[in-house]
N, C-alpha and C positions, 0 to 999 in steps of 0.2 A: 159359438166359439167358447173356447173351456178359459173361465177364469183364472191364471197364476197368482198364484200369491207369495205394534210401537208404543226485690226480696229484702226484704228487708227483715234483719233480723231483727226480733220482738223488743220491747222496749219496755224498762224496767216500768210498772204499775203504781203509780203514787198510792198515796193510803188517804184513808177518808180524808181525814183532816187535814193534810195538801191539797188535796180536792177541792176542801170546801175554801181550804186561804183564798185558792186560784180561781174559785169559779165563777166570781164576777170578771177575771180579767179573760178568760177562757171564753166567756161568753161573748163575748166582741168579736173572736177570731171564731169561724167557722171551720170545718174540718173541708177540706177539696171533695165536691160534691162525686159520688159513685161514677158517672158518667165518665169525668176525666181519665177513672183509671181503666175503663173500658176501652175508650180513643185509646191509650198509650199499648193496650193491647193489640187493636184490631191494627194501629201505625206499626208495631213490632213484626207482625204477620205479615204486612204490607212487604216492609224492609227483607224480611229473609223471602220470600216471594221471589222480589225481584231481584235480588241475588243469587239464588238457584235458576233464573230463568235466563239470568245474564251468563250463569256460566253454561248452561247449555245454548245458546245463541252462539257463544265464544268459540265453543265446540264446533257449530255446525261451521261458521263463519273459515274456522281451520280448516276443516274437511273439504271444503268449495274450494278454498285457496290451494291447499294439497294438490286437489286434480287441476286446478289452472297450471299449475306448478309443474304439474307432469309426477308429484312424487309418488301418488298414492298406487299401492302394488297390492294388484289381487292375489300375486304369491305370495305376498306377507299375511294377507288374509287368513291363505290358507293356513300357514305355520301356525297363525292364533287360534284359529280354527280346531286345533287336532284332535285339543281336547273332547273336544263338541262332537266332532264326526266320530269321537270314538264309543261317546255314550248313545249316538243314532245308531251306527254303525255293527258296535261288536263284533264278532268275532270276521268280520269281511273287512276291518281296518288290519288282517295279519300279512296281507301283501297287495300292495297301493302301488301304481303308475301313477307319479307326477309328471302332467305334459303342460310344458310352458318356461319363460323367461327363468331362469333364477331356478331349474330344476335340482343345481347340485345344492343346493343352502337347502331348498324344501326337502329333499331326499335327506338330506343330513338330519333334519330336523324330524323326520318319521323315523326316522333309524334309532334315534334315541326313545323312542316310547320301545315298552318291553311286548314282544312277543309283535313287531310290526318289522317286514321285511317290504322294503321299498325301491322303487329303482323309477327312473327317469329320461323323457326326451326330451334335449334342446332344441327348439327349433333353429336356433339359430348358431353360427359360429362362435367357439371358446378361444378363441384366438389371443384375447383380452383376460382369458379366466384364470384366477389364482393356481395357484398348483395343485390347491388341494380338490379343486375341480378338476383339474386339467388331469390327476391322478384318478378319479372318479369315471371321468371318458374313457383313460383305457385303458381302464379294468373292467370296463361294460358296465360300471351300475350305471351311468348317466350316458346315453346313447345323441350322438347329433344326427335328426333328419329332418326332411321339409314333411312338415305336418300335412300340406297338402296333397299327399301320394299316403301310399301304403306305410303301414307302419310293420315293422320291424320283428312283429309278433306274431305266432298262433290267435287261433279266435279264440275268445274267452281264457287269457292268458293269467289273466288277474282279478280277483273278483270287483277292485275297486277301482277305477280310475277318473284322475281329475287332475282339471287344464282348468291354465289360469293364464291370464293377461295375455292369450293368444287367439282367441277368438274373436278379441273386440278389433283387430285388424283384415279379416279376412271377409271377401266380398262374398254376397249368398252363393256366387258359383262357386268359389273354394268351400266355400260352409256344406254345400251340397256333398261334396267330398269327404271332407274331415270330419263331422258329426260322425256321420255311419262309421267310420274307420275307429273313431274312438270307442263307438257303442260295442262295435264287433269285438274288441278285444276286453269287453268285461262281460263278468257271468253274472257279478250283482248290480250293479249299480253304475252312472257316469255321474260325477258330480262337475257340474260349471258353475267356475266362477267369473261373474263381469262384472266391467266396472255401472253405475248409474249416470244414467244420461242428466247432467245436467247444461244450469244455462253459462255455462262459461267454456273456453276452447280450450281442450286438450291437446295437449304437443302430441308431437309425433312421436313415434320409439328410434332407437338409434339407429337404424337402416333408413329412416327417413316415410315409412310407412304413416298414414293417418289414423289415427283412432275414429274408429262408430261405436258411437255408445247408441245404445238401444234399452227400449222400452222391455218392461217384461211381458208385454200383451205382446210386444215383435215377436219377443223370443218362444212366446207360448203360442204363436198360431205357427211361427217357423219349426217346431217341434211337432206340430199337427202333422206338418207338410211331410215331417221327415219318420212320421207313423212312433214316434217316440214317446211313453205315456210319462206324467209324471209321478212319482214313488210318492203319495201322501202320507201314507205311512212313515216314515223315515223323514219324511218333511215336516211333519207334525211332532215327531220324535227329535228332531234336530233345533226347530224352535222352541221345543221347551226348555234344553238343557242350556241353550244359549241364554235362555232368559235365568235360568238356575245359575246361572254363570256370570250374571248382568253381562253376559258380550253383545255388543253393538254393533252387526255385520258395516264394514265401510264398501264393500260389494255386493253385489245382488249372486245368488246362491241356489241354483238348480238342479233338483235332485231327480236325474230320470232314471228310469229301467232299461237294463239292456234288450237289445232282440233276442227271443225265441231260439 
């Protein structure tokens, strides 16, 4: 099985002869032995230690609560993302399929990088969506279909495409479906994003569907299953900018190849 993959300022100097008035009384009083001001350092180190440890605890402690919370969103991911995928990426960030939740905000949010042409599927109904969504539908850049069927494109329509917060709902028989359909309509690349499985329950999404979060060993042998390689190249190239970035992915991030 293929493994997938964090002073004191100085004080005036008496003169001899001060020295000597003083140096019987000087001599009584010792000077604080070397030792002390080593403690006072190694306590110093101590103290910003566990203050840097406490605000990354604070962090993680948020993040867990988020996804108990239901708030954390792998389309927000991607938005923070853009920069990132665009220094992996290059010039196959100039026309992007976003598929998932929240397609018109993410398409909105590719549209403003220059020389990126973007467009979108809702999987779900806009019913509830602003206007400036709801103006987005139809004009055709944000399209509404059920992810589970055919999608709406030629093959290799795009060279880039990536779904978010739609996959961690759909059982391996829809997955059996919708992977292939997504890969078929890119000529570079499918990026997923999911969320990470942790130990606390995630809500449902507003149709009342369950979340499965999954492991990325799931996702890496369900990618075997579905003859899908992973793009190391680009994955390698994508972590480093992230880290050039300090970004801290809050989703787990799969970079595959399309089919042939």
């Amino acid at each position: 099985m293929k493994v997938w993959r964090r002073p004191v300022n100085p004080a005036r100097r008496p003169s001899e002869s001060e020295a000597a008035s003083f140096a019987s009384h000087l001599h009584s009083r010792s000077r604080p032995p070397p030792y002390l001001s080593i403690a006072l350092l190694i306590l110093g180190a101590i103290l910003v230690i566990g203050y840097l440890r406490a605000g990354q605890d604070a962090l993680g402690s948020r993040l867990a609560l988020s996804w108990a919370q239901g708030d954390v969103s792998c389309s927000e991911e991607v938005q923070r993302a853009v920069p990132i995928l665009k220094a992996a990426y290059g010039n196959s960030m100039q026309k992007v399929l976003h598929v998932g939740p929240d397609a018109c905000s993410t398409v909105s949010r590719l549209l403003r990088e220059e020389e990126t042409d973007a467009w979108g599927v809702e999987p779900y109904d806009t019913e509830d969506a602003d206007r400036k969504c709801k103006r987005m539908v139809k004009s055709g850049l944000v399209r509404v279909a059920d992810i589970k069927f055919l999608l709406p494109y030629r093959a290799k329509s795009f060279p880039l495409v990536i779904v978010s917060d739609a996959l961690d709902y759909l059982s391996p028989k829809y997955l059996n479906r919708t992977i292939p359909e997504l890969a078929r309509v890119s000529s570079s690349g499918l990026i997923i994003f999911t969320g990470y499985p942790r130990n606390v329950k995630a809500k449902a999404n507003r149709y009342g569907n369950s979340v499965k979060l999954r492991s990325a060993n799931w996702w890496g042998d369900y990618f075997d299953h579905l003859s899908l390689e992973e793009n190391e190249d680009v994955a390698k190239k994508f972590e480093k900018a992230a880290e050039k970035m300090s970004h801290i992915p809050h989703c787990q991030i799969f970079h595959l190849k399309p089919y042939n």
